[in-house]
C-alpha positions as CSV (number, residue, x, y, z in Angstrom):
1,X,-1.0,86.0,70.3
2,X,0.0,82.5,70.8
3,X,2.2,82.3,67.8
4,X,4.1,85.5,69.8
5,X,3.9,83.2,73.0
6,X,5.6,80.5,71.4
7,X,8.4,82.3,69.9
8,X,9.7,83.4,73.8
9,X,10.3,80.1,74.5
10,X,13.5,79.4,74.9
11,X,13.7,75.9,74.2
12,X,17.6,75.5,74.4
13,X,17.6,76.9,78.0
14,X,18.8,74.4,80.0
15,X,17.6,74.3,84.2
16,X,19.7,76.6,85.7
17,X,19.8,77.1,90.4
18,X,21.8,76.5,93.4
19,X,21.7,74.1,95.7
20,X,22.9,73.5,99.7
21,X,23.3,70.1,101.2
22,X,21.2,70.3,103.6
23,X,23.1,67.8,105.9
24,X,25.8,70.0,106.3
25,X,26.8,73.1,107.7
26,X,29.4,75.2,106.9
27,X,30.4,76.8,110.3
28,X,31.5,73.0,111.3
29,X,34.0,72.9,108.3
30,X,37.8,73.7,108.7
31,X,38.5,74.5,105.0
32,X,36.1,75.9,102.8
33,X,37.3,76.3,98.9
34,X,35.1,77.1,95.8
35,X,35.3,76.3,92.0
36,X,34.4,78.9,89.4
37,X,33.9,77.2,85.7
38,X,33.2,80.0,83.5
39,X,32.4,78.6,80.3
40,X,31.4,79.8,76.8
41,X,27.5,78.8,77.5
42,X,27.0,78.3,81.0
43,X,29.0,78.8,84.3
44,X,28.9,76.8,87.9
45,X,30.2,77.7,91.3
46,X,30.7,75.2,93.9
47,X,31.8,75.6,97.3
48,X,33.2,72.9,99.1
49,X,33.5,72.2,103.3
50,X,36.7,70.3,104.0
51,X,36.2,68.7,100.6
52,X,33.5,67.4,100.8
53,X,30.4,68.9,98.3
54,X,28.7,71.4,99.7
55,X,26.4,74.0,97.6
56,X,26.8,75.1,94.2
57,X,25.2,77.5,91.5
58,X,24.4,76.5,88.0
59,X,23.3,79.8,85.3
60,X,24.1,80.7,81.8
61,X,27.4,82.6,80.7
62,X,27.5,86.3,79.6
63,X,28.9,88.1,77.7
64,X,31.3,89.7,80.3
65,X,33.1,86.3,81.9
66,X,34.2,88.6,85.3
67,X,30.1,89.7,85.6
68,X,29.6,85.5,84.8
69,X,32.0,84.9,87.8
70,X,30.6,86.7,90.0
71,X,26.8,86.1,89.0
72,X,27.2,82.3,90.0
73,X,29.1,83.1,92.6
74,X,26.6,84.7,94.6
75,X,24.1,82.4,93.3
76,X,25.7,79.5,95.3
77,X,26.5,81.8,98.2
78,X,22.3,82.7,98.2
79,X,21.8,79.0,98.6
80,X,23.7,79.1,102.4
81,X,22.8,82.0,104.1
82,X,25.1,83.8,106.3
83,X,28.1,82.6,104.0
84,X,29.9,85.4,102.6
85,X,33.0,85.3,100.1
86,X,35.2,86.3,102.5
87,X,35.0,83.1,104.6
88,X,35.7,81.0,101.8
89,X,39.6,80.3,102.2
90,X,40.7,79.8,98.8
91,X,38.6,80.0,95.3
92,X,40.1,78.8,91.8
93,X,38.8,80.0,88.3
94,X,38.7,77.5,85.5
95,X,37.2,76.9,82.3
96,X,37.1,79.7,79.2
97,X,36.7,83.0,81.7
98,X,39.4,81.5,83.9
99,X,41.8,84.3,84.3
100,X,38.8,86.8,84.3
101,X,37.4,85.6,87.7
102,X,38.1,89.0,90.1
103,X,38.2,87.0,93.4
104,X,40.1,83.9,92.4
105,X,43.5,82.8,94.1
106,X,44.5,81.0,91.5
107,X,43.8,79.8,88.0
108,X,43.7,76.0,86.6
109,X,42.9,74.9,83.0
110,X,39.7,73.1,82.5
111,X,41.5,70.2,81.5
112,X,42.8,69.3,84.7
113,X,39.6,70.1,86.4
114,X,37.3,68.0,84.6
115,X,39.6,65.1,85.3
116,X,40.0,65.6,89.2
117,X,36.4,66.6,89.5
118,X,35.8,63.5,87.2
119,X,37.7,61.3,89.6
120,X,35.5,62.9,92.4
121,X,32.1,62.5,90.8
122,X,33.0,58.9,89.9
123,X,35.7,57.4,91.9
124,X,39.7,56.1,91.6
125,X,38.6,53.9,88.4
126,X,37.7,56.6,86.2
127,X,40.4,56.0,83.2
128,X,39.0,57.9,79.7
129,X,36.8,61.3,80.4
130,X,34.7,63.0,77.5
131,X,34.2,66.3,78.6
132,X,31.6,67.8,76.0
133,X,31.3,71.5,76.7
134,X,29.1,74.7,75.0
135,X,31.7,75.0,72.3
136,X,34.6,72.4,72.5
137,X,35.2,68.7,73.2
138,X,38.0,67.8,75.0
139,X,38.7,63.7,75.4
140,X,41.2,63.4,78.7
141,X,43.3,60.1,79.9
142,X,44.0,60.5,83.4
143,X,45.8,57.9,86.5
144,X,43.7,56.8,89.6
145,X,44.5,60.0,91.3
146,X,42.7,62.0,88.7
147,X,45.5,63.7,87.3
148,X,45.7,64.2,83.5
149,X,48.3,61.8,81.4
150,X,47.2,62.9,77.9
151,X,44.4,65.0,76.5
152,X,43.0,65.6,72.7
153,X,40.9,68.7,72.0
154,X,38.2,69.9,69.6
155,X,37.6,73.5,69.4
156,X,37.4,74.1,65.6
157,X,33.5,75.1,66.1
158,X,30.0,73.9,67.5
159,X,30.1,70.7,65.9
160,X,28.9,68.0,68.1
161,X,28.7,70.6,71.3
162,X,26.5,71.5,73.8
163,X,25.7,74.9,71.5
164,X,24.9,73.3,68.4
165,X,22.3,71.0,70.3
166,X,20.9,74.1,71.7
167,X,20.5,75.4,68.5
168,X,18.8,72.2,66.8
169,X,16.3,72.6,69.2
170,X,15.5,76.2,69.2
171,X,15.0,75.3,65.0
172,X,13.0,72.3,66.1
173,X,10.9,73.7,69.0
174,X,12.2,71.0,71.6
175,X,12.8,71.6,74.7
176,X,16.4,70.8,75.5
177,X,15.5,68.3,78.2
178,X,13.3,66.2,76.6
179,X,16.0,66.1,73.1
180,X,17.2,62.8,73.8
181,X,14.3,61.0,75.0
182,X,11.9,62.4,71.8
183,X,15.1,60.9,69.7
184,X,14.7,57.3,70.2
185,X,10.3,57.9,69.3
186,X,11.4,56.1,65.5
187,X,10.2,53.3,64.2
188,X,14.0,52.9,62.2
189,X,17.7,54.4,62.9
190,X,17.8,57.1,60.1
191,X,21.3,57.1,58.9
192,X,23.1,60.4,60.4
193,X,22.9,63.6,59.1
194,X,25.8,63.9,56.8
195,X,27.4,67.0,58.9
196,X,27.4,68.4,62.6
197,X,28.4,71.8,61.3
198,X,25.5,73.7,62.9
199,X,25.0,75.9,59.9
200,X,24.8,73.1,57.5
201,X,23.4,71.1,60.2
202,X,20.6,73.5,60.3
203,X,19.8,73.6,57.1
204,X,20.2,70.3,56.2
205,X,17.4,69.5,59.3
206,X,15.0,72.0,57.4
207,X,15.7,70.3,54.3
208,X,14.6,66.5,55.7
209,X,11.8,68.3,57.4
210,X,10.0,69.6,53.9
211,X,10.6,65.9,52.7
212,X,8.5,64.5,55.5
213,X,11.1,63.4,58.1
214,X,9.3,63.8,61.8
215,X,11.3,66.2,64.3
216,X,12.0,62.8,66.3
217,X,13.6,61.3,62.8
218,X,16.3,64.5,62.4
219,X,16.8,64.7,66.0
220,X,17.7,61.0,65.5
221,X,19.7,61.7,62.8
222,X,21.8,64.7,64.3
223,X,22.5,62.6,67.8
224,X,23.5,59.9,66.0
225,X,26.4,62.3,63.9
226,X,27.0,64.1,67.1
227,X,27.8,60.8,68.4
228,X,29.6,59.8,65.6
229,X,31.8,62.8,65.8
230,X,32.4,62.5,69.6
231,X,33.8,59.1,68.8
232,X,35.8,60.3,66.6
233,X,37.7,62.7,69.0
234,X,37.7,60.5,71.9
235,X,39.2,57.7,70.3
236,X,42.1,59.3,69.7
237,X,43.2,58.8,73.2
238,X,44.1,55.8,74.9
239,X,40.0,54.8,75.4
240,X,39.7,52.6,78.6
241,X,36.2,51.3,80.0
242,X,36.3,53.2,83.0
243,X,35.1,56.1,80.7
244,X,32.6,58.9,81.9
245,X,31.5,62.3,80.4
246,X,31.4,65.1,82.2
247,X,29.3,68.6,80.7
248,X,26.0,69.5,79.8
249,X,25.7,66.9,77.2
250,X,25.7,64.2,79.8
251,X,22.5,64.7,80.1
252,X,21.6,63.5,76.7
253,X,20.7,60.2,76.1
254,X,20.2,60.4,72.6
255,X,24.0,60.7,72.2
256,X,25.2,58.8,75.1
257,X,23.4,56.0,73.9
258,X,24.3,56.4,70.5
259,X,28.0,56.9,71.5
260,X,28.3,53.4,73.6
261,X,27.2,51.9,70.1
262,X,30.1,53.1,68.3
263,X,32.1,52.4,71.6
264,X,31.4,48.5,72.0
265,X,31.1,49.1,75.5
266,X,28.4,51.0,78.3
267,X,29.4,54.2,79.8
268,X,29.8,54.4,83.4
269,X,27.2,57.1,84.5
270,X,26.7,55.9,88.4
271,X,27.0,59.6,90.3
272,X,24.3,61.2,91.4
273,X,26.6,64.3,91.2
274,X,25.3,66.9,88.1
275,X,27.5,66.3,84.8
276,X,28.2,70.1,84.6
277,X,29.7,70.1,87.7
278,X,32.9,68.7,87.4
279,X,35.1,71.2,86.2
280,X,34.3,73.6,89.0
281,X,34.5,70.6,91.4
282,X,37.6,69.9,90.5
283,X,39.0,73.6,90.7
284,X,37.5,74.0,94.6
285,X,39.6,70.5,95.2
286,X,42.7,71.9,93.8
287,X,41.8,75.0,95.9
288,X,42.1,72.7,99.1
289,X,44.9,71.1,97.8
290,X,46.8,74.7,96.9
291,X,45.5,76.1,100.6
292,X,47.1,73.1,102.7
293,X,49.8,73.9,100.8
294,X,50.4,77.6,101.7
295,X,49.6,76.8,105.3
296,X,52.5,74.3,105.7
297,X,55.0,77.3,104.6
């Protein structure tokens, strides 16, 4: 029975809610816009008042990315009652379901979202942004206003994504929270594992774990050539120090750490604002932006 137990958990599920500010209400705003990032793993909907943060939901992607719209988007709407849809003025899709989301205005490549929700999260400085999704990295160079100069992206496979963490600790019975914590308990450094490929990845972990390597050693290992392999991509832009990352994998220290290592310099991470935020942040901006706009015709 508990073997049974234990093979329910799903250890790659990362926390998923909503959330109101509770200092706010929305009947006092003049303009309120909403973000909908529907990506490959996980989608957020935020809902700002006059710019300014208000609620959000936060839940995993399905298969359908116009049922993942709309999921999250009722999921922030249950966090403010009274709110409906149809008082929001303007809503923007973004992300991989973008042009999928039924009651969006408008859509905007998660590119350019990341960076002026990046801009938001962390201010005018931000320079270099890392934005390591479910199934893609995408490094992004962008001006004090947030808007994108230059941008290099990864989607070849999981490699050094959100998904192929999820999956190393599913095989390794970690929860996803507690990845990169459990990653630094090693005596030593173990040299990375020699590919992110989360097939080989895999079996390559089961391999070290019949030679006698402790689950914190391979999670060591795998951070470290997740890290490794972020480097590589972001690097490939014009890197400045006012670098943040935005996505799930914020979250992990085990690679953030790792990362500012191969960097030479620390990552700025002062927000208080959740990492997997941003995109949809930024699309509810552009929304105010694109609604000011309409309203001066």
């Amino acid at each position: 029975m508990a073997e049974m137990e234990e093979q329910t958990i799903e250890y790659w599920r990362w926390d998923e809610g909503n959330w109101k500010n509770p200092d706010m209400d929305f009947k006092d705003a003049e303009i309120l816009t909403a973000g909908i990032d529907v990506g490959s793993v996980s989608s957020q909907a935020v809902i700002m008042a006059d710019g300014e943060l208000f609620a959000y939901g936060n839940t995993r992607s399905g298969y359908n990315s116009r049922d993942s719209a709309s999921n999250v988007m009722n999921m922030a709407l249950e966090a403010v009652p009274g709110l409906k849809l149809e008082d929001i003025h303007y809503v923007v899709g973004t992300g991989y379901g973008r042009v999928r989301v039924p009651f969006a205005n408008k859509a905007i490549t998660e590119i350019a979202c990341h960076a002026r929700g990046a801009n938001y999260m962390y201010g005018p400085k931000v320079r270099t942004i890392m934005d390591m999704g479910g199934q893609d990295l995408k490094a992004i160079s962008c001006d004090e206003r947030g808007k994108v100069l230059n941008f290099v992206m990864n989607e070849k496979c999981a490699a050094g994504t959100g998904r192929g963490m999820e999956v190393m600790a599913d095989l390794l019975k970690v929860p996803i929270q507690k990845v990169g914590e459990m990653s630094f308990q090693v005596e030593k450094e173990p040299p990375p594992v020699s590919t992110t490929c989360v097939l080989f990845a895999k079996t390559e972990a089961l391999g070290l774990l019949k030679n006698g390597w402790s689950v914190p050693k391979v999670l060591a290992a795998y951070c470290s050539a997740m890290a490794h392999r972020i480097y590589g991509v972001v690097k490939t832009v014009d890197v400045k120090k006012e670098f943040v990352i935005t996505g799930g994998c914020a979250k992990n220290s085990g690679i953030i750490n790792r990362l500012e290592k191969e960097l030479g310099f620390e990552i700025y991470k002062d927000t208080k604002v959740d990492t997997q935020l941003a995109g949809a942040i930024g699309a509810a901006l552009f929304g105010k932006a694109l609604y000011e706009k309409s309203k001066k015709k």
